[in-house]
N, C-alpha and C positions, 0 to 999 in steps of 0.2 A: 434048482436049475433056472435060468435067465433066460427070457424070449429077445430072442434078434429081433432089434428094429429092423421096421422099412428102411432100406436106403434112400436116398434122393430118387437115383435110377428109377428101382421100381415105383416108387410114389408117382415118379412123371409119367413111367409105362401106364401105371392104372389108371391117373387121371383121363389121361388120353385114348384109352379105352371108354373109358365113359363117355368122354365128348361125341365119340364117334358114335358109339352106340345112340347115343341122344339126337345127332344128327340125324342116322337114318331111322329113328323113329317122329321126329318130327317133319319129315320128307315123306314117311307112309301118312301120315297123318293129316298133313296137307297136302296129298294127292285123294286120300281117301275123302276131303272136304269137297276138293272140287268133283270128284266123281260124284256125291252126293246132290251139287248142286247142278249138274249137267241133269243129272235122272228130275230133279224138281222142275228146271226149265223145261226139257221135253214132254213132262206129264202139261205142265204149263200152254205150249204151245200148239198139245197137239187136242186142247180142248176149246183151242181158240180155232185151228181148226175144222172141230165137228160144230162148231158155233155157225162159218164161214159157208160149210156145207148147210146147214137148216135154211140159211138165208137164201142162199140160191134156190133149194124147194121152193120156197117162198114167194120168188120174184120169177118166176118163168127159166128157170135155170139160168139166170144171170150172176158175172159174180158180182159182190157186193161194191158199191162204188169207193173209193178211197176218200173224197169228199165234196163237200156242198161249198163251191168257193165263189162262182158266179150266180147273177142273175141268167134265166129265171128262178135257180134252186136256192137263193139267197137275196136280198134286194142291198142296198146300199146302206153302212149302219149295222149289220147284222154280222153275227160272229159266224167263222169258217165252222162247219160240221163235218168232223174227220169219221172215220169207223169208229173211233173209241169216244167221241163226244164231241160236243162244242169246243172250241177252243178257249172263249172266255176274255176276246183281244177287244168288245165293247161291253160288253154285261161286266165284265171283272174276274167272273169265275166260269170254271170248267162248270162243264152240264155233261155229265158223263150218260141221265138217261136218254140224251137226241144221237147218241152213237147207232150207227146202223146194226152194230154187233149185240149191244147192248140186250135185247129181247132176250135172244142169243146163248147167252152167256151170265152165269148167275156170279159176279164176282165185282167187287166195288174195286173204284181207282183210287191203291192207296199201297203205302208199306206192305213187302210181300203177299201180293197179291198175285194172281194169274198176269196180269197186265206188267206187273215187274221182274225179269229175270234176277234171280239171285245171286248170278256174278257181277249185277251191275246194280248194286242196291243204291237207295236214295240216299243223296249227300256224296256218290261218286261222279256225278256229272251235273250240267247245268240243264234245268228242263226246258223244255223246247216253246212254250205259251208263252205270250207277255205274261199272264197272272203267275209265272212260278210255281205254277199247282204241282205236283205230282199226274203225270197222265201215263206213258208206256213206254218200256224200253224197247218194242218190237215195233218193225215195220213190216207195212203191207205193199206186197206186188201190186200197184196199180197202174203201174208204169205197162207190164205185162199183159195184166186184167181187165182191167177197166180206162184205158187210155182218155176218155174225153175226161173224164170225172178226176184227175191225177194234177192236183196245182203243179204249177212250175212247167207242165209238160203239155197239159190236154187243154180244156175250155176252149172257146170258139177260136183265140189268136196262138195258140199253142202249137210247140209241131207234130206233136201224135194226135189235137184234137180231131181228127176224123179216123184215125186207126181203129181196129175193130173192139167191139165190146164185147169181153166173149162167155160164153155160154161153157158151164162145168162139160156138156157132153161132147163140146167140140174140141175140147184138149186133144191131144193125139199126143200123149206124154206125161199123166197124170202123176206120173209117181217123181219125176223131172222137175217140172215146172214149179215154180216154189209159189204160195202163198204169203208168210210170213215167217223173219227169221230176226234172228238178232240184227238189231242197228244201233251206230250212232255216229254224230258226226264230228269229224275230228278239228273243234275248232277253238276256241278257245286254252284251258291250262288243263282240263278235266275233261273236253268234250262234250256235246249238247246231244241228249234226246231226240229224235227223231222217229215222227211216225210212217215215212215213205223207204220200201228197198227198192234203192235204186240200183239201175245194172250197170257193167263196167264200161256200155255203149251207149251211143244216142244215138237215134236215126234221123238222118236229115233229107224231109219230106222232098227239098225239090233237087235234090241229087239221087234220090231214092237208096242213100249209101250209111254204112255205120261210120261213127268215129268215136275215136275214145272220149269216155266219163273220168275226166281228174276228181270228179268226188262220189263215188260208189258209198255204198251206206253199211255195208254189210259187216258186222263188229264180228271177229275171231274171241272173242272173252275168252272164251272156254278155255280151262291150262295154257293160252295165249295162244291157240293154233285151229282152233275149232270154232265153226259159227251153228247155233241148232237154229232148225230150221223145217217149218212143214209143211209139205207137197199138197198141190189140188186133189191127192189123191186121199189126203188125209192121215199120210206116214210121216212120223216122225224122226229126225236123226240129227247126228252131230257130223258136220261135213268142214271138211278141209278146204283149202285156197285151191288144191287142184294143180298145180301150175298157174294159179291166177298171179294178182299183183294186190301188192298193201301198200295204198298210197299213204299212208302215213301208220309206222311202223312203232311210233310211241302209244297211238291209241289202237292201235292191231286194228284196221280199219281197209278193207280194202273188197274184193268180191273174190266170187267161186267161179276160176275161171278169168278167160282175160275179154272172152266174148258174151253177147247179149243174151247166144242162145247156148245150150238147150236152158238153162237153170232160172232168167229170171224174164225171157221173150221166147214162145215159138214162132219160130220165125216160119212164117208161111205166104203164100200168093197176096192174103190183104197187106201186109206191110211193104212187102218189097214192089 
């Protein structure tokens, strides 16, 4: 007795079953990655911070400043001191032990580390220092936090330099108000590192009024819709746009929300 071949037919039916099959196993596969790497980021952030909280014990419950950019806290010559270190933009090199976090936090600046989120590994962006180093894919609320202490925004000619500096007990929204969450900024072919989250508003001191931020920091990485991110209260979570806006939608780049407050300003009597 003779075995029937396959015909073409069904040889192509089967093939085609396979492909598919192979498809949605490499679709569980690569959703199961990035869920993996969402849970590593959150363990990541939300140790960065109880770091964030020691510090403020530490200083009179203040939160930690964003950086040492001016004199008096720097003199001329002297490299910017951000939370996570020196910058390295006259010595050469990053000084990751002059970070404010540093004491803090038991974890070097370097390849998968607490300081680098795993959807945004080294060699997917450019870093943010003259020196090239490796320093952090996460930014810090200062803009919220610590207003005088925040380059770009605070020090003595800035427009939130006299806004308030505020104290963990005075939030009135801890679990709200973000500390630090994914960033980056979307500029170049890959996007550059940044260690500031900035919010989707700027407040302008002598109209006493918001207006939009065309460069929010706040990076969606996660499955390309999600930014993690952890509260003053020291929760951590994966949070959506919200209804916010992605000003630039190639590096998923944009904020939670289209306003300042509640998520990265509470907006209270000292600012307004």
């Amino acid at each position: 007795m003779t075995r029937r071949a396959f015909s073409l037919i069904e040889l192509l039916v089967v093939i085609a079953i396979i492909a598919l099959l192979l498809g949605v196993l490499l679709a569980a596969l690569g959703a199961a990655r990035d869920s993996a790497r969402t849970i590593a980021c959150m363990s990541g952030v939300r140790q960065m911070g109880l770091a964030w909280t020691m510090y403020a014990n530490d200083f009179d419950d203040r939160a930690m400043p964003l950086a040492y950019f001016e004199s008096p806290d720097i003199e001329p010559g002297e490299d910017l001191v951000y939370w996570f270190g020196s910058d390295g933009r006259f010595s050469g090199h990053v000084d990751r032990s002059r970070g404010f976090i540093t004491p803090y936090l038991d974890a070097a600046l370097g390849e998968n580390s607490i300081y680098e989120c795993p959807s945004q590994p080294w060699g997917s962006y450019t870093p943010q220092t003259a020196t090239s180093e490796l320093t952090t894919t996460y930014g810090y609320n200062g803009y919220g936090l610590c207003p005088p202490k925040t380059p770009g925004w605070g020090g003595q000619w800035g427009p939130i330099g006299d806004r308030p500096w505020r104290r963990l007990s005075d939030v009135l929204r801890p679990s709200t108000l973000l500390a630090f969450a994914d960033t980056l900024l979307p500029v170049g072919a890959s996007g550059r590192s940044t260690a500031l989250l900035d919010p989707p508003e700027l407040f302008d001191p002598w109209s006493g009024s918001w207006s939009r931020n065309d460069a929010p920091t706040t990076s969606f990485r996660h499955g390309g819709e999600a930014t993690v991110a952890v509260a003053v209260d020291g929760s951590a979570a994966a949070r959506g746009a919200e209804n916010g806006w992605v000003v630039a939608p190639e590096f998923g780049v944009g904020s939670i929300g289209t306003h300042a407050g509640p998520y990265y300003v509470e907006i209270a009597d000292g600012w307004r």
